[in-house]
Backbone bond lengths (Angstrom), bond angles and torsions (degrees), N, CA, C in turn:
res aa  C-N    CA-C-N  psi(-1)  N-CA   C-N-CA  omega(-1)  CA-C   N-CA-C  phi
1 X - - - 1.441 - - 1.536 108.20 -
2 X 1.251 117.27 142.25 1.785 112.21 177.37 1.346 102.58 -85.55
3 X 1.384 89.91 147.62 1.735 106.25 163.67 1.574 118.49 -31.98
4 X 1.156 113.40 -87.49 1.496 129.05 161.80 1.970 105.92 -3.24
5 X 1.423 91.87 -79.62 1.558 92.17 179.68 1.934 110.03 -45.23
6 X 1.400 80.41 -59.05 1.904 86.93 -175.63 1.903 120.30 -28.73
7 X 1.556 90.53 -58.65 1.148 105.14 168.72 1.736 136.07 -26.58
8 X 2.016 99.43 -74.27 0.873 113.88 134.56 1.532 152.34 5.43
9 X 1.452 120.80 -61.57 1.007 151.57 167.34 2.005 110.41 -56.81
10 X 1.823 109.90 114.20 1.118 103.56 143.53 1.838 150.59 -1.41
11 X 0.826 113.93 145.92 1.730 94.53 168.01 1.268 122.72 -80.83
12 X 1.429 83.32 -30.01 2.060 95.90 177.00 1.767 112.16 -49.87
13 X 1.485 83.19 -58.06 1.638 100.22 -177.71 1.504 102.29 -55.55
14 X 1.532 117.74 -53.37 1.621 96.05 175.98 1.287 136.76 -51.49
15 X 1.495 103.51 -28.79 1.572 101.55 179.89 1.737 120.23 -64.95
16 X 1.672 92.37 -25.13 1.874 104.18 -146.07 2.188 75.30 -95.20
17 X 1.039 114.73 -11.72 1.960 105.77 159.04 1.289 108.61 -79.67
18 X 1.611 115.99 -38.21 1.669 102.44 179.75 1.049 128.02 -52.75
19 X 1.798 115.44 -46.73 1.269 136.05 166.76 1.683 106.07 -48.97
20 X 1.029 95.10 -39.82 1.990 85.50 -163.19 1.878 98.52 -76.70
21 X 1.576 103.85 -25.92 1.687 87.50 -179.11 1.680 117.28 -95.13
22 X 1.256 95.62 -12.45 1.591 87.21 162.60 1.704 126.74 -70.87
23 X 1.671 99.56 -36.39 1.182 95.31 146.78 1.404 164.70 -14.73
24 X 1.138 103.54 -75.23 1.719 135.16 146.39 1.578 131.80 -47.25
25 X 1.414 87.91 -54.73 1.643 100.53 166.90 1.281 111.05 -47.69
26 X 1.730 122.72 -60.74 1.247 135.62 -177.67 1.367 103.04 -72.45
27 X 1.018 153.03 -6.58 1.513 134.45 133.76 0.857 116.10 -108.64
28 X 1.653 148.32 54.18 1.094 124.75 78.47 1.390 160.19 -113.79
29 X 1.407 95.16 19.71 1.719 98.13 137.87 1.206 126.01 -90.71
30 X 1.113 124.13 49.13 1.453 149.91 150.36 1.505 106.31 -108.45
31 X 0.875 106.29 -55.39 1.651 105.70 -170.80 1.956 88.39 -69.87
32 X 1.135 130.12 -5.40 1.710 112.59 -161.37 1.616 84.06 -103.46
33 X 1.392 125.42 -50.89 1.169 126.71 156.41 1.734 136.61 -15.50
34 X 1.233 106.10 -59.58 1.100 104.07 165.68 2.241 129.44 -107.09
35 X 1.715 86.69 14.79 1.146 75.87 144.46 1.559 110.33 112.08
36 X 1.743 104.82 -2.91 1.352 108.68 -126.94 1.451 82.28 -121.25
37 X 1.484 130.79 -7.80 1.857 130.80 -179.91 0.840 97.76 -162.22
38 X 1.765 113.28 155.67 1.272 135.94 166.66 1.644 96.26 -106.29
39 X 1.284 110.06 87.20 1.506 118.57 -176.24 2.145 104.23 -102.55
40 X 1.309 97.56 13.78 1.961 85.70 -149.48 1.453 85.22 -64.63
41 X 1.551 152.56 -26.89 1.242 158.29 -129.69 1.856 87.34 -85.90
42 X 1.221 106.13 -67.08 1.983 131.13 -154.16 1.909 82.03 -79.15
43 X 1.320 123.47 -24.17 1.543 122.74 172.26 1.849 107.46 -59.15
44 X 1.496 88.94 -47.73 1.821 99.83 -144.67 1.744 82.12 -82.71
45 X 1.357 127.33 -43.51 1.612 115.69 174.63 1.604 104.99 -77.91
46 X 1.357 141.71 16.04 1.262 125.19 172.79 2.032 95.58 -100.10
47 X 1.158 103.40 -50.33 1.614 115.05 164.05 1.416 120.25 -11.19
48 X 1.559 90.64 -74.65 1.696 123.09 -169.44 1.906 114.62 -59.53
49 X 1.992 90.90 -29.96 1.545 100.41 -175.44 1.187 111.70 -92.00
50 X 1.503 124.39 -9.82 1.261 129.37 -176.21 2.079 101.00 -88.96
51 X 1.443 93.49 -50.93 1.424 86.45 166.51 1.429 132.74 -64.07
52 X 1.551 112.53 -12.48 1.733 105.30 174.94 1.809 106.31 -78.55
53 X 1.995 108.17 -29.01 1.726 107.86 175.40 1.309 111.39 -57.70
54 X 1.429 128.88 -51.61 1.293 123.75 175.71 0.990 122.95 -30.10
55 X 1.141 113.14 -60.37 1.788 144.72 -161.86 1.763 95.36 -71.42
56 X 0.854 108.05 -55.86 1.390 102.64 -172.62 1.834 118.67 -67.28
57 X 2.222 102.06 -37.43 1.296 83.83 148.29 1.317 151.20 -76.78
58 X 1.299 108.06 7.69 1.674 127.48 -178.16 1.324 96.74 -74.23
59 X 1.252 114.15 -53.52 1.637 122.53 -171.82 1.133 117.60 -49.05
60 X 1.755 117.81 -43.83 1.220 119.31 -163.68 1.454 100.44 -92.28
61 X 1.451 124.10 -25.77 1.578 117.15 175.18 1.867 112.89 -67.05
62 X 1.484 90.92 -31.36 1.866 85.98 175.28 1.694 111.32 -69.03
63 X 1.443 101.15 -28.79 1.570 95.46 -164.92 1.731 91.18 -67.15
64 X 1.600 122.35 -69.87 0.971 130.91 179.13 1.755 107.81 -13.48
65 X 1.143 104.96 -62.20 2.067 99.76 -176.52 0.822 141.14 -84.21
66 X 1.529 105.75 8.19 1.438 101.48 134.83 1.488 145.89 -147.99
């Protein structure tokens, strides 16, 4: 997903992407586990995108207080 869009995005919506990439993550390093994909690539950019939502809701809770 691009930044830009990410950005964009609700808080609601950020959370209900967190959920969906933890998701994923956890199956697929399951699937890397047993053997079954070389997924670490769509891992290491699901990672990176989950850490820019955080970040971005951090941003908006700091702006919010004050």
């Amino acid at each position: 997903m691009k930044k830009d869009n990410m950005r964009g995005l609700d808080p609601a919506e950020m959370q209900q992407k967190l959920a969906e990439y933890a998701e994923q993550s956890f199956r697929i390093r399951f699937q890397m586990a047993m053997g079954q994909t070389e997924g670490l690539a769509k891992l290491r950019t699901m990672r990176k995108d989950r850490a820019r939502l955080l970040t971005y809701l951090r941003e908006r809770e700091l702006r919010e207080a004050r």
